[in-house]
PDB file as gemmi writes it, atoms N, CA and C in Angstrom:
CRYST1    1.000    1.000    1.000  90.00  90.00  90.00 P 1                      
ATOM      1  N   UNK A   1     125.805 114.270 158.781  1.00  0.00           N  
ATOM      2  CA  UNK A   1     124.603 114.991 159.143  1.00  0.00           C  
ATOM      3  C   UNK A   1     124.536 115.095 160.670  1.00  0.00           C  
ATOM      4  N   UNK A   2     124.175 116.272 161.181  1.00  0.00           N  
ATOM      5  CA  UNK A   2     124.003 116.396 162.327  1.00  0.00           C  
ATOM      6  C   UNK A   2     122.342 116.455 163.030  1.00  0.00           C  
ATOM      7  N   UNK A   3     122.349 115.667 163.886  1.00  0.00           N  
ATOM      8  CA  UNK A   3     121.304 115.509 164.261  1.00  0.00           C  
ATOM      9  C   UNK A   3     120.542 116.279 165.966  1.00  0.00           C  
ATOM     10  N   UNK A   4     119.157 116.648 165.737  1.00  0.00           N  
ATOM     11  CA  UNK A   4     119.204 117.068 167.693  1.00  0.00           C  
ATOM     12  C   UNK A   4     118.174 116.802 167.775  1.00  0.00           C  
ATOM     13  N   UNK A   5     117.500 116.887 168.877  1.00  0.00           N  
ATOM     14  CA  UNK A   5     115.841 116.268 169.158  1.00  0.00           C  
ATOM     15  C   UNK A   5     115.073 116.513 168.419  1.00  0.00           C  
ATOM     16  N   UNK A   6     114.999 117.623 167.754  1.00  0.00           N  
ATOM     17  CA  UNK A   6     113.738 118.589 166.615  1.00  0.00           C  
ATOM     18  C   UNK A   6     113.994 117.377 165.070  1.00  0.00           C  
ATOM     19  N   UNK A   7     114.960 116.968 165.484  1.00  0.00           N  
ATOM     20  CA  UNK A   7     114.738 116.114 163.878  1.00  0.00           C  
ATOM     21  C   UNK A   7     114.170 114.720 164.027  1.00  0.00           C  
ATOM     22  N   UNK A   8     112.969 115.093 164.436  1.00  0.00           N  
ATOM     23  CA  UNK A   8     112.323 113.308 164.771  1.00  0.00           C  
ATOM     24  C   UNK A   8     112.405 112.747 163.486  1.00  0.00           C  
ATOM     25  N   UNK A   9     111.802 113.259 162.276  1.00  0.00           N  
ATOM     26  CA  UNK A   9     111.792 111.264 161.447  1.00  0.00           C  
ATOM     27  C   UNK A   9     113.229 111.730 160.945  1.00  0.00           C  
ATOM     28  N   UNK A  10     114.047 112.366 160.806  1.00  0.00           N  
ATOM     29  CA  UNK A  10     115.297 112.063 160.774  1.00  0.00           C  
ATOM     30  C   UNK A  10     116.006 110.813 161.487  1.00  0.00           C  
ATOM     31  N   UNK A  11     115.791 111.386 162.681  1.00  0.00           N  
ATOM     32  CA  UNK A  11     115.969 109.869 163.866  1.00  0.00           C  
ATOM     33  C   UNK A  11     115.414 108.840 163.700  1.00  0.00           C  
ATOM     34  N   UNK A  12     114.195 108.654 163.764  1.00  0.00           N  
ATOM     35  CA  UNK A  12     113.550 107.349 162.999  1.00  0.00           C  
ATOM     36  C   UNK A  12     114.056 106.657 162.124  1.00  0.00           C  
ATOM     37  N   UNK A  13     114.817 107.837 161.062  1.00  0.00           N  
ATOM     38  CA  UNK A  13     114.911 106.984 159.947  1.00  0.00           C  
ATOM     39  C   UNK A  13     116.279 106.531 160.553  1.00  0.00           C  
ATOM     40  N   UNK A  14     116.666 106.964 160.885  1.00  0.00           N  
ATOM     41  CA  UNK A  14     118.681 106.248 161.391  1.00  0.00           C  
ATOM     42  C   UNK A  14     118.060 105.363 162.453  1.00  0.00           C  
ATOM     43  N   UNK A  15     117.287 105.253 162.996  1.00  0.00           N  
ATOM     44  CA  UNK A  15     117.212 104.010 164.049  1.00  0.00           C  
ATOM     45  C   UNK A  15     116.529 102.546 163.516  1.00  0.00           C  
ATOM     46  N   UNK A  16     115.539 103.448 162.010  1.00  0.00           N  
ATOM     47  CA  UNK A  16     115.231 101.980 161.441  1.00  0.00           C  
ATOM     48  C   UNK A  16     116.564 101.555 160.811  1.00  0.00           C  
ATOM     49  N   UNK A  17     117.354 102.037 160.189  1.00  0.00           N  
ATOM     50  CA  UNK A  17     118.664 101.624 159.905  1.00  0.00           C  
ATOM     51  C   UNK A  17     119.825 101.116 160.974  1.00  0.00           C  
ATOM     52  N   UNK A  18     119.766 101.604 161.829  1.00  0.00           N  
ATOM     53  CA  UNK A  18     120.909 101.019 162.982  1.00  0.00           C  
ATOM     54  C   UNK A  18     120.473  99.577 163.813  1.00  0.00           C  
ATOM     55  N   UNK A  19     119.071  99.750 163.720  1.00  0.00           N  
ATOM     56  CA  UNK A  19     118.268  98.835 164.788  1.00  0.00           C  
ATOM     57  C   UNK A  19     117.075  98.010 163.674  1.00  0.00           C  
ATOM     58  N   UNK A  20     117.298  97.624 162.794  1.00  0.00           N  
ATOM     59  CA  UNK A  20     115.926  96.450 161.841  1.00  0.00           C  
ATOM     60  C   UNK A  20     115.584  95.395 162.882  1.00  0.00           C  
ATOM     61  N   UNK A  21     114.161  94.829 162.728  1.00  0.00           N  
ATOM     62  CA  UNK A  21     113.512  94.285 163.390  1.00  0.00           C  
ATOM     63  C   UNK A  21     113.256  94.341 165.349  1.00  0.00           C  
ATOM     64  N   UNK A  22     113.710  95.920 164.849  1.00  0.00           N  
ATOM     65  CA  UNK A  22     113.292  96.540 166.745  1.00  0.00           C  
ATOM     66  C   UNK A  22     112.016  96.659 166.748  1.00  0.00           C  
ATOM     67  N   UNK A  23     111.506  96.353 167.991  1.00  0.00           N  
ATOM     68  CA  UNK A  23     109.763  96.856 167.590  1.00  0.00           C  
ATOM     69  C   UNK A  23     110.218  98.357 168.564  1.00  0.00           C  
ATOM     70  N   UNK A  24     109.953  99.935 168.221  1.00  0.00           N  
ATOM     71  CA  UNK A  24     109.934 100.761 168.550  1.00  0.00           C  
ATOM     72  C   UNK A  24     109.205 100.754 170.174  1.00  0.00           C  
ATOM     73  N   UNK A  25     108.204  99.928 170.193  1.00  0.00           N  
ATOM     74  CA  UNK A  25     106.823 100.329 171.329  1.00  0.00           C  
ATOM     75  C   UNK A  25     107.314  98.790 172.304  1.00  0.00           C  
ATOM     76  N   UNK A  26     108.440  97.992 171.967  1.00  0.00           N  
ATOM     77  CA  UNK A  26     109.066  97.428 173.175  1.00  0.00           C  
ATOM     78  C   UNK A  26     110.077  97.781 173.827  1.00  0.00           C  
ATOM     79  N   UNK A  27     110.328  99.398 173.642  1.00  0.00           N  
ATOM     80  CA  UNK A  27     111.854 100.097 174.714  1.00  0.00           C  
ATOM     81  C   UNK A  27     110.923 100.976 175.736  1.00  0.00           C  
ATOM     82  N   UNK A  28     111.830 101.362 176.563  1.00  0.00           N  
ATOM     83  CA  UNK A  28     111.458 101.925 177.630  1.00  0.00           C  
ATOM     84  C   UNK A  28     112.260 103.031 177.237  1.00  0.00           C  
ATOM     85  N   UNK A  29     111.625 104.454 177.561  1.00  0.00           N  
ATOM     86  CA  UNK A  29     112.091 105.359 177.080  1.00  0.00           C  
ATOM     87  C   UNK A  29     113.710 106.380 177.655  1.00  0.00           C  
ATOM     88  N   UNK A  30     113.662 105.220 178.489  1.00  0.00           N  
ATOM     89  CA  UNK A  30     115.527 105.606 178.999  1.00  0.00           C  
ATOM     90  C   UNK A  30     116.307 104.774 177.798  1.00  0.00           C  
ATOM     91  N   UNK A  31     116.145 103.261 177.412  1.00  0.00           N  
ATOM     92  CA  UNK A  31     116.754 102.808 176.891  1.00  0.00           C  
ATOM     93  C   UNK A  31     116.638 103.770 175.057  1.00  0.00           C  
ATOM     94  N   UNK A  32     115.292 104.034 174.549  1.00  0.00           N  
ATOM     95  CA  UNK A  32     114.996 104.637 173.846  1.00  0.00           C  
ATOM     96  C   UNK A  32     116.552 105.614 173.963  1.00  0.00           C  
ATOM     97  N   UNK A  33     116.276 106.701 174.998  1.00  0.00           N  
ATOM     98  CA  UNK A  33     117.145 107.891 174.921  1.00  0.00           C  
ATOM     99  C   UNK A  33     118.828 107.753 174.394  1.00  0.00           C  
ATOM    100  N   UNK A  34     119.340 106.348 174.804  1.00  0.00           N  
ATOM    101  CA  UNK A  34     120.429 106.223 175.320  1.00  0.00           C  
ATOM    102  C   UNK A  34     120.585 105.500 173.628  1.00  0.00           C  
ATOM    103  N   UNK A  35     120.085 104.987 172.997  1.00  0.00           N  
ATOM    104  CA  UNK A  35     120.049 104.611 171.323  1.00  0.00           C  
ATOM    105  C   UNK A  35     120.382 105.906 170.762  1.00  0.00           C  
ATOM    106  N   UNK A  36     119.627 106.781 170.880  1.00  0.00           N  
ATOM    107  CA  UNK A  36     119.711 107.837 170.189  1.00  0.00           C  
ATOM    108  C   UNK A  36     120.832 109.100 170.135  1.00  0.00           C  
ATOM    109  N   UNK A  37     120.997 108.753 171.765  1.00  0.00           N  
ATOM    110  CA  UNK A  37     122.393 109.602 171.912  1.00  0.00           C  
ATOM    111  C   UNK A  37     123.383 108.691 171.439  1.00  0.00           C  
ATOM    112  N   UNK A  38     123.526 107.798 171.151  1.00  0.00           N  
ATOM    113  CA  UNK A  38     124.511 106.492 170.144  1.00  0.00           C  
ATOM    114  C   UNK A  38     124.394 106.661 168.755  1.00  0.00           C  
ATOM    115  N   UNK A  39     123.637 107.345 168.553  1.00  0.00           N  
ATOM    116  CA  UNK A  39     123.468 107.247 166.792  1.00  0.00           C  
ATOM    117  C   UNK A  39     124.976 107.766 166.246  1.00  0.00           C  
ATOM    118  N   UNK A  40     125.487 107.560 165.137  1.00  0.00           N  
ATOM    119  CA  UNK A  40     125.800 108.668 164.748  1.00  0.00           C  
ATOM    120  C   UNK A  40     125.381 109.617 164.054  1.00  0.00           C  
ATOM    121  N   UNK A  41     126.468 110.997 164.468  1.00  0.00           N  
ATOM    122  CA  UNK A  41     125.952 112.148 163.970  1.00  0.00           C  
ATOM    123  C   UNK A  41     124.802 112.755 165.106  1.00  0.00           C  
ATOM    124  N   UNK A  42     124.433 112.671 165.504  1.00  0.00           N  
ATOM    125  CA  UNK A  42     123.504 113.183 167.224  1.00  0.00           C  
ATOM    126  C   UNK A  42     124.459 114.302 167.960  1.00  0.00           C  
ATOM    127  N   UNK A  43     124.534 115.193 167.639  1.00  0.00           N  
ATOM    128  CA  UNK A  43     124.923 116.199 168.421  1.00  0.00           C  
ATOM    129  C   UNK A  43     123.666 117.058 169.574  1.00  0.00           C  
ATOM    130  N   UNK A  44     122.986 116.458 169.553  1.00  0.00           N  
ATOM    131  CA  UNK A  44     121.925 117.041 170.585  1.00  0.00           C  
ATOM    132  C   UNK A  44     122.111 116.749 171.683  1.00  0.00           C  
ATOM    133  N   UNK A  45     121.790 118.052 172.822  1.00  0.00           N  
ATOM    134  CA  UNK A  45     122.081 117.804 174.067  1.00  0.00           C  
ATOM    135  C   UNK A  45     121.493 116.717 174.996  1.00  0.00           C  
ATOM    136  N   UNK A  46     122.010 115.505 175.660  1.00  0.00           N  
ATOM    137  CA  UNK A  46     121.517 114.543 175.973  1.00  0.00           C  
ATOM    138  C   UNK A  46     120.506 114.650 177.106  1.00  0.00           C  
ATOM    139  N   UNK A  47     120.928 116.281 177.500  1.00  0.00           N  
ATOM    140  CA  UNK A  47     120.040 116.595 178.846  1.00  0.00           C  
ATOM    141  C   UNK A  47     118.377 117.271 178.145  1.00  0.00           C  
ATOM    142  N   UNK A  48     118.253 117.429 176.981  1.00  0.00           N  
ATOM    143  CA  UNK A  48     117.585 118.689 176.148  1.00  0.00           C  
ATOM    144  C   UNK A  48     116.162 117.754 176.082  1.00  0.00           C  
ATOM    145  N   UNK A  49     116.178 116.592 176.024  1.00  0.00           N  
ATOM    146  CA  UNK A  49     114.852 115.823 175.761  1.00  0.00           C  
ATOM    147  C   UNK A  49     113.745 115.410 177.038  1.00  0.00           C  
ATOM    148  N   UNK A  50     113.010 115.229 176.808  1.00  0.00           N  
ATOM    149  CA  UNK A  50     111.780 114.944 177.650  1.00  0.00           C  
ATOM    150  C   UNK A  50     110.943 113.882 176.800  1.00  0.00           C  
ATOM    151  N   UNK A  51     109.758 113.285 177.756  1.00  0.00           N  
ATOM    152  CA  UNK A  51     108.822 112.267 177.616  1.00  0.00           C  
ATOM    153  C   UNK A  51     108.753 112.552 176.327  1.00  0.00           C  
ATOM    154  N   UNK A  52     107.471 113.545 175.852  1.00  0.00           N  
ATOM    155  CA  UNK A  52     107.131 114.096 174.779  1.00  0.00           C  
ATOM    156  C   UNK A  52     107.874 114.028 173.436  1.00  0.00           C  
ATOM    157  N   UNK A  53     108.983 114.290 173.561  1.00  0.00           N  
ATOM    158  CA  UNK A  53     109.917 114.410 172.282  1.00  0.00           C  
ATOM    159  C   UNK A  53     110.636 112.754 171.872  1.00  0.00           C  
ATOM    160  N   UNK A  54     110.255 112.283 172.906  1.00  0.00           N  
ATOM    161  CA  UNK A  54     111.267 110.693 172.280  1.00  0.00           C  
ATOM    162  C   UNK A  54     109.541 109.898 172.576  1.00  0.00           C  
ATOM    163  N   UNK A  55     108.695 110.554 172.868  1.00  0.00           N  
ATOM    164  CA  UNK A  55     107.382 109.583 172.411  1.00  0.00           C  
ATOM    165  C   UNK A  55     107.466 109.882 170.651  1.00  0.00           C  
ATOM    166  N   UNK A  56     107.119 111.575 170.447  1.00  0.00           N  
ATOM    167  CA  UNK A  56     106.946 111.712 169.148  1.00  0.00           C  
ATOM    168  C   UNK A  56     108.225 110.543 168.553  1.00  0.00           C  
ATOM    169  N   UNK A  57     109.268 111.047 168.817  1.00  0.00           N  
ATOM    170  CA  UNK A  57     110.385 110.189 167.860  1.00  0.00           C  
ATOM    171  C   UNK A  57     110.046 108.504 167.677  1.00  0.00           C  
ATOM    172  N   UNK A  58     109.627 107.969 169.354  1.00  0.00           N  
ATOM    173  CA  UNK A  58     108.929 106.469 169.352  1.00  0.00           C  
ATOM    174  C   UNK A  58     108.257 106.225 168.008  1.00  0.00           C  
ATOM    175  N   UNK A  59     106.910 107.161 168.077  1.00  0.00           N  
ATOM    176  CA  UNK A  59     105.884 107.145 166.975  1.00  0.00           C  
ATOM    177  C   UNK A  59     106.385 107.323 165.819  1.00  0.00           C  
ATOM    178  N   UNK A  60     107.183 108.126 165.447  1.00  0.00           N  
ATOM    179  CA  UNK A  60     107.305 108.305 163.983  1.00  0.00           C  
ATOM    180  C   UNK A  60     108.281 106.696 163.718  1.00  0.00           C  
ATOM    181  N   UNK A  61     109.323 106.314 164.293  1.00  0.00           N  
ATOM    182  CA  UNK A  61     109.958 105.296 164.306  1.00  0.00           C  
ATOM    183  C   UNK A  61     108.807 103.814 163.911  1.00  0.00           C  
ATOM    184  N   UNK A  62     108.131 103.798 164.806  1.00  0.00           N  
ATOM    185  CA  UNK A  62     106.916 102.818 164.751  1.00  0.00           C  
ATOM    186  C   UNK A  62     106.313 103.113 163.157  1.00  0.00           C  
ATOM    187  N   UNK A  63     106.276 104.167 162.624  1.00  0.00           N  
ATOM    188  CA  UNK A  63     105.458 104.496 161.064  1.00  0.00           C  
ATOM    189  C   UNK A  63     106.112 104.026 160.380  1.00  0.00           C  
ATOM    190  N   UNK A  64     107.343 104.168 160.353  1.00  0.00           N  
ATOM    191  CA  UNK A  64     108.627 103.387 159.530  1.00  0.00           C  
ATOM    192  C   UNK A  64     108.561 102.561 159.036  1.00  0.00           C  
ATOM    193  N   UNK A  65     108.613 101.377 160.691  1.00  0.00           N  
ATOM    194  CA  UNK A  65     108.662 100.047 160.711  1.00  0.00           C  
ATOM    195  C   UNK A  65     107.799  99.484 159.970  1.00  0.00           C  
ATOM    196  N   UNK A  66     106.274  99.834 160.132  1.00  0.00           N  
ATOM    197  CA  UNK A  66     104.651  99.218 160.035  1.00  0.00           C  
ATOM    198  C   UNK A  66     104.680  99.374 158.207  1.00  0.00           C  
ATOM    199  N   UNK A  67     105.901 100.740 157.750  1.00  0.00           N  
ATOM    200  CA  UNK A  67     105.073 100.433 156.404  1.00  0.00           C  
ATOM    201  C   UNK A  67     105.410  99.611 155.343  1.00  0.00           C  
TER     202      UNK A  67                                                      
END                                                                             
């Protein structure tokens, strides 16, 4: 599966799988970025994201975890 910024709980869901017992809301959103361009399957441009788009991804990640 190929992945790019627009697929937030896609991402979520591969980061609750790559990363269990991460708390989402203890990364800093460089380290955040740099997980995600690690995933596999992430073909999204590493330059293409902003605050906004890896907060949403933060948040949906955090819904994951909590349920």
């Amino acid at each position: 599966m190929n992945l790019s910024w627009k697929d937030t709980e896609e991402i979520a869901w591969a980061l609750v799988d790559k990363y269990p017992g991460q708390d989402p809301l203890k990364l800093s959103f460089p380290k955040l970025h740099k997980m995600i361009c690690e995933l596999e399957g992430f073909t999204g441009d590493a330059n293409a994201s902003n605050e906004g788009v890896l907060e949403s991804i933060q948040m949906a990640w955090y819904e994951e975890v909590k349920k």
